[in-house]
Structure formats: structure tokens, C-alpha cells
Backbone as JSON, one array per atom type, in Angstrom:
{
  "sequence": "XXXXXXXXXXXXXXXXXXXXXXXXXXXXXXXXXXXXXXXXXXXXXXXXXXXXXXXXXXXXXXXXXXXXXXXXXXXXXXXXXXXXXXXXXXXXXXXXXXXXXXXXXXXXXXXXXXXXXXXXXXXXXXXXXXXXXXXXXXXXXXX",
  "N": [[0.86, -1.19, 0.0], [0.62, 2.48, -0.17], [1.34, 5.21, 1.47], [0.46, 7.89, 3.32], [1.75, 10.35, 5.32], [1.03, 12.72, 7.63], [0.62, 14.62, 5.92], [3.01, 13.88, 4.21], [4.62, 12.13, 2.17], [4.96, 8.72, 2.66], [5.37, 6.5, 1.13], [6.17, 3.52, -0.65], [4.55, 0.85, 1.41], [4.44, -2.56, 3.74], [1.68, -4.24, 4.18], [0.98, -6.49, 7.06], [0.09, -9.88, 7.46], [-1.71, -10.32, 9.55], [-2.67, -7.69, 9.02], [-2.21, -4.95, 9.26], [0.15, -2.08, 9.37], [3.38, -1.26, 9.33], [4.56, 2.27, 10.5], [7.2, 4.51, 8.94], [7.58, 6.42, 10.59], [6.26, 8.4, 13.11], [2.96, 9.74, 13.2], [0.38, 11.82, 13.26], [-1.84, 11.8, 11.8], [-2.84, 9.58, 9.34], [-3.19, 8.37, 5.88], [-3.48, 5.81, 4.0], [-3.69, 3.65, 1.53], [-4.51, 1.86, -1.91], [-2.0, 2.6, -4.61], [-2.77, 4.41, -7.13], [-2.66, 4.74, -10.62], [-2.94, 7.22, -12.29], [-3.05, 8.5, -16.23], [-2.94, 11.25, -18.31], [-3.53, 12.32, -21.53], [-3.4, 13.78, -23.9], [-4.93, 14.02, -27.32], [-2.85, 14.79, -30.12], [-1.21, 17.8, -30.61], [-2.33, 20.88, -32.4], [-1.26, 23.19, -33.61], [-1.0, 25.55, -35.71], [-0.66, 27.01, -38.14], [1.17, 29.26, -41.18], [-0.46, 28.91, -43.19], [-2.93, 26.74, -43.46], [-2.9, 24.1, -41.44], [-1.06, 22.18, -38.62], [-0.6, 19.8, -38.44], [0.0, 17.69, -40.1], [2.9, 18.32, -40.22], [6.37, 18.89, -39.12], [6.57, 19.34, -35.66], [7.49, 21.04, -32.78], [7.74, 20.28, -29.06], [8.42, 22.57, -26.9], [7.91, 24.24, -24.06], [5.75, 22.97, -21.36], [3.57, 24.23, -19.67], [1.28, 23.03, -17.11], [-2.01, 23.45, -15.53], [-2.66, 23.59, -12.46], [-5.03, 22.68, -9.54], [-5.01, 23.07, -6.16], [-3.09, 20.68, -5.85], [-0.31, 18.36, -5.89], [2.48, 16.41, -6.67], [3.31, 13.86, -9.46], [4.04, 13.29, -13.04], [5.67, 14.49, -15.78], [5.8, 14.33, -19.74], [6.78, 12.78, -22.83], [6.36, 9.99, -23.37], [5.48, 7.09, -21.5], [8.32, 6.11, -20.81], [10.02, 8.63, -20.84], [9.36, 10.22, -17.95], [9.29, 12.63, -15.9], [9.68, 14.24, -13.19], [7.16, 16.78, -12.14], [8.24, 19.76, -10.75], [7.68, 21.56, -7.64], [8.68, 22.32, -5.11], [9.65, 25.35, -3.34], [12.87, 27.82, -2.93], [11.5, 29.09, -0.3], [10.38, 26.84, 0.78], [9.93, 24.91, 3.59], [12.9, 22.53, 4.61], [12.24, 20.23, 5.69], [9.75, 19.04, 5.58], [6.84, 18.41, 3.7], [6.11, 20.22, 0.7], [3.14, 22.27, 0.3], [-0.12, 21.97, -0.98], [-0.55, 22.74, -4.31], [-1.81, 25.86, -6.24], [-1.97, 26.68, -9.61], [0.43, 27.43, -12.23], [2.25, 24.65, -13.04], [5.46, 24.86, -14.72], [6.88, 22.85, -17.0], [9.67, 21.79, -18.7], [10.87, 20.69, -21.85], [12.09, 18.65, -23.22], [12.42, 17.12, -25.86], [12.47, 16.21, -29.26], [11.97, 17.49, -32.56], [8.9, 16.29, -34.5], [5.97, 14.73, -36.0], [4.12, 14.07, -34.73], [2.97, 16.08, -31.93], [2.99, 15.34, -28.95], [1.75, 15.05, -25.34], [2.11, 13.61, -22.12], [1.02, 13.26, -19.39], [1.26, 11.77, -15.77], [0.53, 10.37, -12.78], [0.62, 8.72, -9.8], [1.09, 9.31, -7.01], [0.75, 9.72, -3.27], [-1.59, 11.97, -3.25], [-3.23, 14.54, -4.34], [-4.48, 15.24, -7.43], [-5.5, 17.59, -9.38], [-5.93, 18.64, -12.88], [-6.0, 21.2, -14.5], [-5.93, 22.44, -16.69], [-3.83, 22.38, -19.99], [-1.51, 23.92, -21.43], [0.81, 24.53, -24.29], [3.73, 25.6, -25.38], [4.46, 25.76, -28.93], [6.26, 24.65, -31.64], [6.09, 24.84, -35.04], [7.1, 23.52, -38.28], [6.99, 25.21, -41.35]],
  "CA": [[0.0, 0.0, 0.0], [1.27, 3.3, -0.3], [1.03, 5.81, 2.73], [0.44, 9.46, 3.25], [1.25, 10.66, 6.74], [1.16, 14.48, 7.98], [1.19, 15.22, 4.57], [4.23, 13.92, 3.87], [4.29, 10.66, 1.54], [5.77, 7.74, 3.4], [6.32, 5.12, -0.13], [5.25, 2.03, -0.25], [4.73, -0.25, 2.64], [3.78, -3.56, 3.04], [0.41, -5.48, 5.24], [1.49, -7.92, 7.71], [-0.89, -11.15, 7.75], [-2.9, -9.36, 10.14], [-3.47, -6.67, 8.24], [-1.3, -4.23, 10.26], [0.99, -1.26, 8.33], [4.25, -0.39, 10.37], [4.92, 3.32, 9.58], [8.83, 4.62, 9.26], [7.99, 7.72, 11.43], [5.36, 8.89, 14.04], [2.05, 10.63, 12.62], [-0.96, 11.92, 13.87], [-3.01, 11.59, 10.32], [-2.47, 8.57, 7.78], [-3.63, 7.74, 4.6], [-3.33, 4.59, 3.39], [-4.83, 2.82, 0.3], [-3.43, 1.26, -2.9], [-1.69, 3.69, -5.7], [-3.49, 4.34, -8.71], [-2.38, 5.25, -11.73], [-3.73, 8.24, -13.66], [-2.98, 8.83, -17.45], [-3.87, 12.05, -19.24], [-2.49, 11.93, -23.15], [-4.43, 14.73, -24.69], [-4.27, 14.24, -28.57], [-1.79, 15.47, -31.1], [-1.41, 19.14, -30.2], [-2.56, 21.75, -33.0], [-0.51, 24.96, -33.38], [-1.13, 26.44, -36.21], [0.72, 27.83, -38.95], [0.88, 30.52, -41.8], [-1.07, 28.52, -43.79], [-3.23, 25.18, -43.16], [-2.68, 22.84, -40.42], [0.27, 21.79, -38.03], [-1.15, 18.27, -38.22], [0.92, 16.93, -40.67], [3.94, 19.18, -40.51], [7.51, 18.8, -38.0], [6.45, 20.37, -34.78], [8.28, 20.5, -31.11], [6.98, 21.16, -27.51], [9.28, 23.23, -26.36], [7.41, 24.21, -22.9], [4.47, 23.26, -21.18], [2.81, 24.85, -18.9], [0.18, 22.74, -16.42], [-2.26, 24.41, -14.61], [-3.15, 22.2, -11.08], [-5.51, 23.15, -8.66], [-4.46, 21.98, -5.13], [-2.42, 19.61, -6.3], [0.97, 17.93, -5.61], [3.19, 15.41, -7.12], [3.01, 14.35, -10.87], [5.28, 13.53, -13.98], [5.29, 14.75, -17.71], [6.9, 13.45, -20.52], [6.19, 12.62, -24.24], [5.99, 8.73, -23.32], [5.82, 6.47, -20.13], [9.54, 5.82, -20.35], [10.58, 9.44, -20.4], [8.78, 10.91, -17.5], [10.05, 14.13, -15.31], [8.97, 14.91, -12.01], [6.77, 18.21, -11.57], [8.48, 20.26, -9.17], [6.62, 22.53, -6.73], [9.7, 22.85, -3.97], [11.11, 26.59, -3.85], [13.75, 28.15, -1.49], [10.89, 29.01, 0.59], [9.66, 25.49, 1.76], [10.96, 24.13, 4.87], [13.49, 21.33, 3.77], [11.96, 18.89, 6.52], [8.53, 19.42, 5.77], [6.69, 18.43, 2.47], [5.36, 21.22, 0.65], [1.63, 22.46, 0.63], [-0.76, 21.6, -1.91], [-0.18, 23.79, -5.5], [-2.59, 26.1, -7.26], [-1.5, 27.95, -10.39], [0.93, 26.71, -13.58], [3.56, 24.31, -13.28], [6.5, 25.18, -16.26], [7.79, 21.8, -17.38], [10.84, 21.92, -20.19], [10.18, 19.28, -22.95], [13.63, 18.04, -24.39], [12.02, 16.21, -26.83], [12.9, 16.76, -30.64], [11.04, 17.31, -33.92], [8.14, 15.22, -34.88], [5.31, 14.96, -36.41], [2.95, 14.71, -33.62], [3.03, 16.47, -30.69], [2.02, 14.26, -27.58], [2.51, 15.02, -24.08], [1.57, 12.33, -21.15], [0.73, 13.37, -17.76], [0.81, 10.58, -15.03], [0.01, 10.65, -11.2], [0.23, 7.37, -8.57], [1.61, 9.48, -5.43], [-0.82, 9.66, -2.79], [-1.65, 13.72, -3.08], [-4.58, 14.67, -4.69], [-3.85, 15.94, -8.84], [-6.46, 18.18, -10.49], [-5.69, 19.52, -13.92], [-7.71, 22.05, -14.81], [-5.83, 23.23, -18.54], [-2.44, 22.44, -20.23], [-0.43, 24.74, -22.6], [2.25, 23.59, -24.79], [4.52, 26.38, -26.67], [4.97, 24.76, -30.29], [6.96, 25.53, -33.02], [6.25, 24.25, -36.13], [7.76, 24.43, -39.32], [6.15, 25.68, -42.85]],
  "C": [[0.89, 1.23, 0.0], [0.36, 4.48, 0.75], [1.43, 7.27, 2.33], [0.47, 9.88, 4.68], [1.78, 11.95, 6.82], [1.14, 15.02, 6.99], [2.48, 14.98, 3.64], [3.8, 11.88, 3.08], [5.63, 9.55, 1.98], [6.03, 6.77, 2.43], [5.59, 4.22, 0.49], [5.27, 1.25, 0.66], [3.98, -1.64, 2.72], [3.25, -3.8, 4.9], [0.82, -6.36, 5.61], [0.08, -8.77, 7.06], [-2.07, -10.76, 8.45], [-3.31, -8.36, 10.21], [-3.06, -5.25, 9.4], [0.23, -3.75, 9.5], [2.15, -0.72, 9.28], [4.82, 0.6, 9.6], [6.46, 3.62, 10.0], [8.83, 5.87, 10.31], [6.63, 7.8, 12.41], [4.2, 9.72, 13.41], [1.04, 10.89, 13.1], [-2.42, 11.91, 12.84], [-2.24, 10.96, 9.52], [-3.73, 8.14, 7.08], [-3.43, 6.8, 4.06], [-4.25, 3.99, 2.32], [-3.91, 2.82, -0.7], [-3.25, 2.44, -4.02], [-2.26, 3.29, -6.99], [-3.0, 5.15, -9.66], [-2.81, 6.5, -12.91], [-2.95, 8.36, -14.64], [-3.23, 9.62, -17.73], [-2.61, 12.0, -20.36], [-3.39, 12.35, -23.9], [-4.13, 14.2, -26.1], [-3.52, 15.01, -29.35], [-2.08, 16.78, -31.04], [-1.57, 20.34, -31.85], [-2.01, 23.32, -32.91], [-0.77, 25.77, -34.25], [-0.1, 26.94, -37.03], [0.2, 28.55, -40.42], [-0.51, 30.05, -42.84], [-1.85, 27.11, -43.45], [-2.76, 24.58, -41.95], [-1.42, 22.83, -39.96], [0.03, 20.54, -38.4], [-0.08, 17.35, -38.68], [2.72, 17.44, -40.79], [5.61, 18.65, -38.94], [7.04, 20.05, -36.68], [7.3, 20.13, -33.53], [7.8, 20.94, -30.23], [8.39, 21.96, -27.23], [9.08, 23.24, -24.69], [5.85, 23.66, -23.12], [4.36, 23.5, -20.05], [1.0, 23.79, -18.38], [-0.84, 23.32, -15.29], [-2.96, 23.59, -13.23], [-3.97, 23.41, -9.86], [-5.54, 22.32, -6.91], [-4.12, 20.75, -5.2], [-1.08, 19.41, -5.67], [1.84, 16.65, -6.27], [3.22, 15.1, -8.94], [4.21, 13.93, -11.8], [4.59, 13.54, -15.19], [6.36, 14.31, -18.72], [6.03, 13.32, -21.89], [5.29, 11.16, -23.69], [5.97, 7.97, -21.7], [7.09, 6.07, -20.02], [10.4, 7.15, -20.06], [9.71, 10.4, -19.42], [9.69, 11.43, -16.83], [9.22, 14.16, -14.52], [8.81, 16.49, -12.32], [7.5, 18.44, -10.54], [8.55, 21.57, -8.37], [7.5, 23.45, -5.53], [10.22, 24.35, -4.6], [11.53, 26.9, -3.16], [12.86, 28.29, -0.34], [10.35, 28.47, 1.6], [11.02, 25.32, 2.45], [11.45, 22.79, 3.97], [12.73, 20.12, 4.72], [10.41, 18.93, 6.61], [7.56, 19.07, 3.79], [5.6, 19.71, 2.22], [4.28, 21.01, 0.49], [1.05, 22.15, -1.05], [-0.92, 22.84, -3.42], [-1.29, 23.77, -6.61], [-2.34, 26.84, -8.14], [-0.74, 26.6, -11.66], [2.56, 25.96, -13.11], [4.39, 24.27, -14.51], [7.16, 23.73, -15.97], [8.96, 21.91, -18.95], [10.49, 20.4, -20.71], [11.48, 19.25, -23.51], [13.37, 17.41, -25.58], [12.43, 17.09, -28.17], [12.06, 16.88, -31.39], [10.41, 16.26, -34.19], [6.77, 15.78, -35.21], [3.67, 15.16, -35.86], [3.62, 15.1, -32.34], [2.63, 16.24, -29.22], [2.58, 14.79, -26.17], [1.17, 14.25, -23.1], [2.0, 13.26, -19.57], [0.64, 11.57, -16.8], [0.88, 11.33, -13.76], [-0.18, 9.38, -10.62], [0.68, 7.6, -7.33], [0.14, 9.38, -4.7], [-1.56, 10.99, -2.8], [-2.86, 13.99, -4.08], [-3.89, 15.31, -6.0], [-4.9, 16.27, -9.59], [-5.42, 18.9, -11.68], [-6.57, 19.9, -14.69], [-6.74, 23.04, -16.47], [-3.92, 22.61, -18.5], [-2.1, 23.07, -21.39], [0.61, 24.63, -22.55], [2.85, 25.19, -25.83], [5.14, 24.89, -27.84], [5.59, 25.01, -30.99], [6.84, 24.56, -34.03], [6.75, 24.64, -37.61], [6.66, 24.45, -40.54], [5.53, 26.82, -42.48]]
}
């Protein structure tokens, strides 16, 4: 199962026999229940160009921009093998403390190269709650 205590995500742990979770730290609120997987994998992104369609043309993400409403955790990526942690930490957060739940645009960089479609994959299996409420991709395409 995968544990959430004080807010802070404790990783996976495992159910004795008698159904009994030993946690690695002291908490006064846990969460427990099994990690689920979310997917989002909008279709082939449309940008636009001087004339006709991106559709068929060489385009690249450059950035995107996710917009989360009390959210936390998260990775983006073209495919499920290249995913990238979102990340929310700034000098401000306490280092011993996980940060607070994030509403506004996370900026992800897209390394990815030229192609002909433009895909980007969201996933989510921490335990933290992940609304996404819009995503914008800077594109560049050519023609």
C-alpha cells in the first residue's frame, strides 16, 4: 500500500498477515490505500501555422505549462519511459517538511525533438490529490 502521513508521503509499505501497516515515522493523520495510476495523453497538439494545419507538418513542444488546482506530485513526458517529475519545492519550503498543496501553472521543459505529432503524457500514482484544470504547450512548427 502506499502511505500518506502528515502530509508527507511515506512510499510504499507492506500489510502484515494481520493486516497491520508499520509506519517509518510517528504521525498523527495517515492515509493509506493502494496507488493508482492516472494517465492524461491529450491528442496530437494543434498549433497552427501561416497557412493550413500543423497536423501533418515537424512540430516540437518546447514548454508546457500545467495548470493544477491543489495539487501535488506528478510527472510529464512525451511517453511512459521518459517521465520528469513536476516540481513545486522553492527556497521558501521548509526542507523537513513536504510542501503544501499547489494552485497555479507548473513550467515543465520538454527536451524532446522534432516530430510529427506532438504528444505530451501526464501521469500521477503518489498519494496527493492531482487536479488539472488546462495544459499549454509552446509549439513551433515548421512551414
Amino acid at each position: 500500500v502506499r502511505v500518506l502521513g502528515d502530509g508527507a508521503n511515506f512510499g510504499d509499505l507492506v500489510v502484515t498477515a494481520g493486516g497491520r501497516v508499520t509506519l517509518p515515522y510517528a504521525c498523527t493523520k495517515a492515509t493509506v490505500g493502494y496507488p493508482i495510476r492516472t494517465i492524461i495523453e491529450p491528442e496530437d497538439l494543434e498549433g497552427g501555422v501561416r497557412v493550413g494545419t500543423s497536423q501533418s507538418r515537424q512540430k516540437r513542444i518546447s514548454e508546457i505549462f500545467v495548470r493544477l488546482h491543489n495539487s501535488l506530485g506528478g510527472t510529464y513526458g512525451r511517453t511512459e519511459d521518459d517521465q520528469t517529475n513536476m516540481l513545486y519545492r522553492t527556497v521558501a519550503d521548509e526542507m523537513d517538511a513536504s510542501p503544501g498543496l499547489f494552485s497555479g501553472l507548473v513550467r515543465c521543459e520538454n527536451p524532446a525533438g522534432w516530430d510529427r505529432e506532438a504528444i505530451i503524457r501526464l501521469e500521477h500514482d503518489d498519494p496527493f490529490q492531482f487536479f488539472v484544470t488546462g495544459i499549454v504547450a509552446e509549439l513551433n512548427t515548421t512551414g
